[in-house]
N, C-alpha and C positions, 0 to 999 in steps of 0.2 A: 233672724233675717227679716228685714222691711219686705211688705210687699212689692215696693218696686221691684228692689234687689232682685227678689225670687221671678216677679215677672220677665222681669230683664233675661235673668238664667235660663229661664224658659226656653226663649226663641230664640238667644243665643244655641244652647242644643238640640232645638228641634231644626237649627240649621247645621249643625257641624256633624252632631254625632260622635262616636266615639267608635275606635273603632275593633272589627270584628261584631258589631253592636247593628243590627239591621234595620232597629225599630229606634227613634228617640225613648232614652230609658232619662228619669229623674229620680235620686234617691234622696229619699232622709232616714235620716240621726232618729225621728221623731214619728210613729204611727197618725199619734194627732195630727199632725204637722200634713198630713196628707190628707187627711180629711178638711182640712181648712182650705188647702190649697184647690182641692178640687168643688169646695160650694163654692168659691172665693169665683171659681172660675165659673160656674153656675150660673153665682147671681148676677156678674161683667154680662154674660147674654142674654137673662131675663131682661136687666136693663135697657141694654141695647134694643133689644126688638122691642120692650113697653115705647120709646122714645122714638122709635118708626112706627109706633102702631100694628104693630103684628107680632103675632104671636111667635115665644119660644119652646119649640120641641124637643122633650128628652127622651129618650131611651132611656131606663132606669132598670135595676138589678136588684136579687137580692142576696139572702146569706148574710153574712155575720162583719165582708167586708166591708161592705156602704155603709152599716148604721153609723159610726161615726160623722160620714157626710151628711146623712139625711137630721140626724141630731142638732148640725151646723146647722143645717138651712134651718130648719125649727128655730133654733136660735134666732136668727137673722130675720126671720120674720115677725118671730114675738118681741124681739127687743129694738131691731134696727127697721120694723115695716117694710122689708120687703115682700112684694106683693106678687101674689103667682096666679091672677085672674086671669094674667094672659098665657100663661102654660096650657099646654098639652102635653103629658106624657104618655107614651106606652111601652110598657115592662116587656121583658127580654122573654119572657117563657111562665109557665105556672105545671104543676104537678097534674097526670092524668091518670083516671078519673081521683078529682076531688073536690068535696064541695067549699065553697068561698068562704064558711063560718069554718073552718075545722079550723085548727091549730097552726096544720102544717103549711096551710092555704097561701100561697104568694100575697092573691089580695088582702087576706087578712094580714101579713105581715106589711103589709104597703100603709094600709091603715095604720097599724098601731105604730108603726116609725115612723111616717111623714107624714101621709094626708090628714089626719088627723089633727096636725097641729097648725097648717096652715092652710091659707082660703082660696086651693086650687078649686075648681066650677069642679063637682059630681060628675058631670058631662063629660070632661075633657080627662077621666081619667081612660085610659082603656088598659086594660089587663087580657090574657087569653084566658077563656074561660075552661075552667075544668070538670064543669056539673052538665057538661052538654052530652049526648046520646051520640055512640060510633058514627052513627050516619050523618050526625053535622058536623062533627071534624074538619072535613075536607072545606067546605062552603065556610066554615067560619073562618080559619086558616087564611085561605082566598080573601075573605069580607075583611080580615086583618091587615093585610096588604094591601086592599083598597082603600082604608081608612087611614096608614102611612103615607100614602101615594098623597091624599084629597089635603091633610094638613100642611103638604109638602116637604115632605122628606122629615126626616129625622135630625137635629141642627146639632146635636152632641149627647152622644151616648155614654155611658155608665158603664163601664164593665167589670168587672170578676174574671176570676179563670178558677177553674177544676184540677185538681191532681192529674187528674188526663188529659189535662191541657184541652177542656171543653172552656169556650165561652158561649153563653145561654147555656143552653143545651146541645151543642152541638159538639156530638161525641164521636170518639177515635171513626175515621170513615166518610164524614161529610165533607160535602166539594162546595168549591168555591161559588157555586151559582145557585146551591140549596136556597128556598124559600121557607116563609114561616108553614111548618109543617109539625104533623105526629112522628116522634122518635123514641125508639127504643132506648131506655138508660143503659149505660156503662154498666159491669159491676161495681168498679173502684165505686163514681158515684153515687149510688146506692149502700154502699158501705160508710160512704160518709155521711150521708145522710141519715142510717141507722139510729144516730141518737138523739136525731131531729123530731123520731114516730118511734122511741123506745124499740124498736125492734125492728132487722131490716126485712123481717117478713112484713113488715103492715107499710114501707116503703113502696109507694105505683112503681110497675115497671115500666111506667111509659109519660112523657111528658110533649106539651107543647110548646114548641120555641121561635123563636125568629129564627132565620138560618142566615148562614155564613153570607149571601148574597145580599139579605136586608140587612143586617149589619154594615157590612162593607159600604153600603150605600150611605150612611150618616156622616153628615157635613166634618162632622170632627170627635174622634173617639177617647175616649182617659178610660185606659186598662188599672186599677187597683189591686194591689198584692200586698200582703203583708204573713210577715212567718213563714221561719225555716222550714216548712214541710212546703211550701210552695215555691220553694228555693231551685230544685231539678227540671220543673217543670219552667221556670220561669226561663231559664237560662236554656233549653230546649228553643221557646219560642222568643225571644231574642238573638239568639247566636248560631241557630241551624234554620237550614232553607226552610221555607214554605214546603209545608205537607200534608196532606190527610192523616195522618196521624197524630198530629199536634193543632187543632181548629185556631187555636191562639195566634199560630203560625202565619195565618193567613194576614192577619194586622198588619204584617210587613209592606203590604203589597197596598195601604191606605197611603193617602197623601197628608197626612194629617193626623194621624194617631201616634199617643206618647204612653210611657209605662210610669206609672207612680209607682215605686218600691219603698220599701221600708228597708234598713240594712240586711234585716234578715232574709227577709225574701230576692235581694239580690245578691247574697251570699257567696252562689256560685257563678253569678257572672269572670271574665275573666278578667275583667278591672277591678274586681274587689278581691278575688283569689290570689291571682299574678297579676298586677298591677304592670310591673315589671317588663310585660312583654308586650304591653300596648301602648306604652309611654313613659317619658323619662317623668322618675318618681323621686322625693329628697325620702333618703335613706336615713332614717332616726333607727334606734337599738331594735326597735319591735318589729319594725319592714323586714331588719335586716335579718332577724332570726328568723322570720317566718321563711323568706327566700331559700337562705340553710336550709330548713327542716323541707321545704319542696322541692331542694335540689337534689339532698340527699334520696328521698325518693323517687326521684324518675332518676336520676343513675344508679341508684341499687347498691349505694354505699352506705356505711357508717356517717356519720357527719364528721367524726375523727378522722376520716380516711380523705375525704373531700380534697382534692387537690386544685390548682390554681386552672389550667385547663379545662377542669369540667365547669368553673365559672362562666370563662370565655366560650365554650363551645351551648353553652345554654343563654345566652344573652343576657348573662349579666360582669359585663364589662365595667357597669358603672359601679356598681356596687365593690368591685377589686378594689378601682380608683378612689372610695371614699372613705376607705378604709386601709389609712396608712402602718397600720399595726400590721398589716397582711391576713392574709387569710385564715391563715391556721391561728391566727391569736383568736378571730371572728367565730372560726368552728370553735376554740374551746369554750369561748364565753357560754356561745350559744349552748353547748352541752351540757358545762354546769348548768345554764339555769333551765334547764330540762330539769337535770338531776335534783336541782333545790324546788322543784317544784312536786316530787313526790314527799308526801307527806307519811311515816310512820307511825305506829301507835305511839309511840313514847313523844311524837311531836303534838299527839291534841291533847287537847285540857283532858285535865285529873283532875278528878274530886272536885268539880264546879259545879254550879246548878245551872241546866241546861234547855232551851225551849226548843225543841222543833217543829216548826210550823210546817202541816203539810195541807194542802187545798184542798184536798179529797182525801178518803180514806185508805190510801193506795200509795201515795206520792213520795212517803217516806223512804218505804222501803226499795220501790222501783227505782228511786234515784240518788238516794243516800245509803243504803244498806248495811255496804261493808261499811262506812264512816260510822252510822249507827251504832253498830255491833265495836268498835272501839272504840265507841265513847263508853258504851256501859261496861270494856272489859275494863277501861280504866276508874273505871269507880264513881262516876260524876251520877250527880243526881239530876236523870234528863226525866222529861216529861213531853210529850207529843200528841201537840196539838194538834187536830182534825178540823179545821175549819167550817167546810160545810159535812153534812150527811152521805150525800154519792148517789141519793136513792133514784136520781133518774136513770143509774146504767143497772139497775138491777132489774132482771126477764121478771116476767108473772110468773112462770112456770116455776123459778127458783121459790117465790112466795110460798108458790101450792106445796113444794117439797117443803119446805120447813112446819107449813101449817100439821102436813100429814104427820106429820112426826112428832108437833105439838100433841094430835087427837089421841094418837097412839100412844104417848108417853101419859097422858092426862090424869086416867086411874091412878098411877104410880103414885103421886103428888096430893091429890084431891078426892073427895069421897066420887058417887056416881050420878050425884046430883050436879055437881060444880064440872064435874068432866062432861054432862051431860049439854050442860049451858056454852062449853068451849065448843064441842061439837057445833051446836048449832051458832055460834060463832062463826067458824070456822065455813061451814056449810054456805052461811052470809055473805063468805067473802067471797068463797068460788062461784060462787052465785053470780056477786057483781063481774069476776073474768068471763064470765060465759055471756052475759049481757053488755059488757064492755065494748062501745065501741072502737074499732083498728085508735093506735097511738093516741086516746083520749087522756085527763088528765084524773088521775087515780084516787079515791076516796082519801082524806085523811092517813086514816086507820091504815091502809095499805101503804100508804108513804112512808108511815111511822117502821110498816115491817119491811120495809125494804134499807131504811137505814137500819136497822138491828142488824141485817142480815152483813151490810157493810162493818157493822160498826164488830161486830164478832169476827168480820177477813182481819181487821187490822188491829186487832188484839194477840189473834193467832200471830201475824205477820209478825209482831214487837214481843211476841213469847218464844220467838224462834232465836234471836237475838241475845234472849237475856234478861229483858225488861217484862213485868206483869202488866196485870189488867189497869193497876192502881197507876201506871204512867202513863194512861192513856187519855184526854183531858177530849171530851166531844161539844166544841162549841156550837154548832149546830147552828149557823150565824145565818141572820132570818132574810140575808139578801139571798139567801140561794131556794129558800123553799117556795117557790112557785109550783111546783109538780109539773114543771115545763125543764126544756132548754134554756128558754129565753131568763133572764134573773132580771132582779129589779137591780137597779142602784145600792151599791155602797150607803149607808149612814150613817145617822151618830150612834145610833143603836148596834150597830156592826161594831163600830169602832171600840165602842164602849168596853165591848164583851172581848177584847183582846187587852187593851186598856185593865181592864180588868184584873186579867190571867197575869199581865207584868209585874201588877203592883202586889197581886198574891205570891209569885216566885222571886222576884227581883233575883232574874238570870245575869251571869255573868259571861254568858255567849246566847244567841237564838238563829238556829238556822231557816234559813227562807229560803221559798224554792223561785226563784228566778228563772224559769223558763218560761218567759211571758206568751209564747207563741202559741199557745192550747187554741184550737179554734173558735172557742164558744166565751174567752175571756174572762172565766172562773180564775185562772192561776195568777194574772195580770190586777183587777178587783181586790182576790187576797192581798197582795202586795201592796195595794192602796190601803189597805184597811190598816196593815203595818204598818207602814211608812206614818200615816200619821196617827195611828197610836202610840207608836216610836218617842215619834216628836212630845207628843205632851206627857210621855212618861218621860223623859228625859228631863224637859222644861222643868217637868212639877221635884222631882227625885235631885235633880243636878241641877236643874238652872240654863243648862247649855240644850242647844240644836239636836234633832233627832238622828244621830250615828255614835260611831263611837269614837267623833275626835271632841266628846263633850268633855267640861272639867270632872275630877270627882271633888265628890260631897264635903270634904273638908275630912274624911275620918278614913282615906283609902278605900272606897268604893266608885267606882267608875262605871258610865253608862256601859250596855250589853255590846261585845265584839256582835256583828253583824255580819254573818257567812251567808251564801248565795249558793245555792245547789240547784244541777240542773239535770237531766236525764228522760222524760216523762217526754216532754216534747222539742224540746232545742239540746243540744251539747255544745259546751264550752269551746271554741276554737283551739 
């Protein structure tokens, strides 16, 4: 889509709306696509006010939604010059008490994803500080709203939203007229933040935010959402009243504020659910069985049973009419391809050689399991691949338990010398837990045991199945070891090492896990890492495009069936 195009769509829906739809909602096809669309709209007001001579004001967020945007503007300023001398930002909220260098520190995430890259003044950033002493809270708070006020208001803000439907921080309970103030965290958000600080004991339970009232105040707001787990929450605060219970909510009541979705996260609105019931919609096979399978549910029938009345008395009249076979030809289609859509063991490959790509050490099993377990009752020679290691979601406490059990097993194996050097090993490590500062980044050595400790879950897990230790393939792919959340980039190094594993098995299926929605973009990255490793094993082996409508080789071999499995974080419609 041209930018005009999308411009154009823009203000064509932020004047019409849709409806049952409170708030202008915009969806794409495309996550990137939303990221583009919101620096696009960034840098149209950096412009504009550089060309009046004054300055433009953001509000700016953080979390795992914006990086995409802030990646953009980077872009645009290393490559296209634009220029952010004349910016002022000030960020939504920061964690309390924390200091500015930790990890989990807003500012330090501001730095390492935007400012960094481009030539906003030092001066004109402002952040809420979180290294400051209970008793300036309140005066700085206050000093933060004076400092909003003096640049003149805030000219378009950034947002996010939270599983509790907080934007900033401002969680289940805050009113409309809240200021930037101290707030007690949610549990949910603290939960999700859990694997931000390894552990949601080392999580503050208390943060600094704008509130619902400075918010409200910015010239013009873009709420960003993406991923089916933001799906209930999203459609909460577009399709039911303003409340304290949902702060999202309150958007509604802006003159000017629009919702960027992704499909997923507008999922359950009710123009993407029943389409049906908010406007006449052209009825293709897929509309129409979906309608079935909804009707059948809110009347509490069979879909065989569905009669022509329950069409008419649920609003879809049009759908009768579009369908000159009548109804019941409609219900059966639709049931067979229900029914051809369960798959039996005797429908998947036998005796094939078989790749399962999982992102984490866990991912197999949790979302392919039973599929697992008949591919090896049928005989195929599968192997399962572990992408990265997992060692960020493993506790220290779990360490010290395997360590203890090392010291204790030690003699067994080794004289009392070499047991004796494991001890103090071992002693070393506890050592470093006890001097460890809250959610820091973990010695080597300690990373290395925290993947063992994974890598022994998902051994057990595919020994439960069928399969041994010897199918378990641990690429251990070096975009994920940071000893953080945060990962680097995908490269050719990644690529390589999957690239690799194809040309050693040349699989004749490999299953991927396609639930891209994970909030930290590990399962999304794997994907990439496939996708074009894909490609040039295909190219180099066949000749043809990275899927499986490549030619074969000349001797009856053919590129790898490509299956998509999901469960972990999204499910299939």
């Amino acid at each position: 889509m041209s930018i005009d195009r999308l411009e154009s769509q823009i203000q064509v829906h932020k004047r019409s709306g849709s409806a049952g739809e409170r708030v202008p909602v915009l969806i794409f096809d495309d996550p990137g696509e939303i990221a583009l669309q919101a620096a696009r709209r960034i840098r149209t007001l950096i412009q504009e006010k550089d060309a009046a001579n004054e300055y433009a004001v953001l509000g700016l967020p953080t979390g795992s939604t914006p990086i995409g945007v802030y990646h953009e503007l980077a872009r645009m300023h290393r490559e296209e010059g634009l220029d952010f001398t004349n910016v002022i930002s000030f960020n939504l909220d920061e964690y309390y008490p924390i200091q500015p260098d930790s990890l989990q520190s807003y500012r330090r995430f501001m730095m390492e994803n935007l400012f960094d890259h481009i030539n906003v003044r030092p001066e004109n950033i402002r952040i809420p500080r979180g290294d400051i002493t209970p008793e300036e809270v309140e005066h700085h708070c206050a000093e933060y709203e004076r400092e909003i006020a003096k640049a003149g208001g805030i000219d378009l803000l950034l947002l996010g939203v939270g599983r509790s439907g907080h934007v900033g921080f401002n969680e289940p309970g805050s009113e409309i007229g809240d200021r930037t103030r101290l707030i007690v965290l949610d549990e949910i958000t603290r939960k999700d933040a859990a694997s931000d600080f390894f552990e949601e004991r080392y999580v503050p339970r208390e943060a600094i935010t704008m509130g619902v009232g400075t918010i409200l105040e910015a010239k013009e707001i873009i709420l960003i959402a993406t991923g089916e787990h933001k799906a209930p929450i999203i459609r909460r605060a577009v399709e039911e009243a303003p409340t304290t219970d949902v702060s999202a909510t309150y958007l509604q009541l802006h003159p000017d504020a629009t919702f960027y979705l992704d499909r997923a996260a507008a999922g359950q609105l009710t123009r993407e659910q029943t389409p049906w019931l908010v406007r006449q919609v052209h009825w293709d096979d897929h509309l129409a069985k979906r309608a079935v399978i909804w009707l059948s549910k809110k009347v509490g029938k069979s879909i065989q049973w569905l009669e022509v009345s329950d069409f008419h008395q649920n609003h879809l009249h049009s759908l009768v009419h579009a369908y000159y076979g009548g109804v019941d030809e409609l219900c059966r289609s639709t049931f067979e391809d229900l029914r051809r859509r369960i798959w039996y063991r005797k429908d998947l490959p036998s005796s094939q050689k078989i790749i399962v790509f999982s992102p984490h050490p866990d991912d197999d099993v949790i979302s392919m399991g039973g599929t697992l377990l008949k591919l090896a009752q049928n005989g195929n020679d599968t192997k399962v691949a572990y992408m990265t290691n997992g060692s960020v979601a493993v506790f220290d406490g779990d360490v010290s338990r395997h360590l203890r059990f090392v010291e204790m097993t030690a003699p067994m194996f080794v004289g009392d010398e070499q047991a004796g050097t494991i001890s103090d090993k071992v002693d070393g490590i506890e050592q470093f837990f006890k001097d460890k500062e809250p959610a820091s980044v973990d010695l080597k050595e300690v990373q290395d045991l925290k993947a063992y400790i994974r890598y022994t879950e998902a051994v057990a897990g595919i020994e439960v199945i069928g399969l041994d230790a010897s199918c378990a393939r641990f690429l251990d792919m070096p975009f994920y070891k940071t000893g953080r959340v945060k990962k680097d980039p995908i490269d050719d190094e990644d690529i390589q090492i999957v690239l690799d594993l194809l040309s050693e098995i040349q699989p004749t299926h490999i299953f991927v896990a396609g639930d891209l929605s994970d909030p930290h973009g590990t399962h999304r990255m794997c994907y990439s890492a496939i996708e074009q490793a894909l490609a040039q094993y295909n190219a180099h082996e066949f000749g043809g495009p990275g899927d499986e409508e490549s030619e074969d080789d000349g001797a009856g071999h053919q590129p790898p069936m490509v299956w998509l499995y999901r469960g972990a974080w999204q499910e299939w419609e």
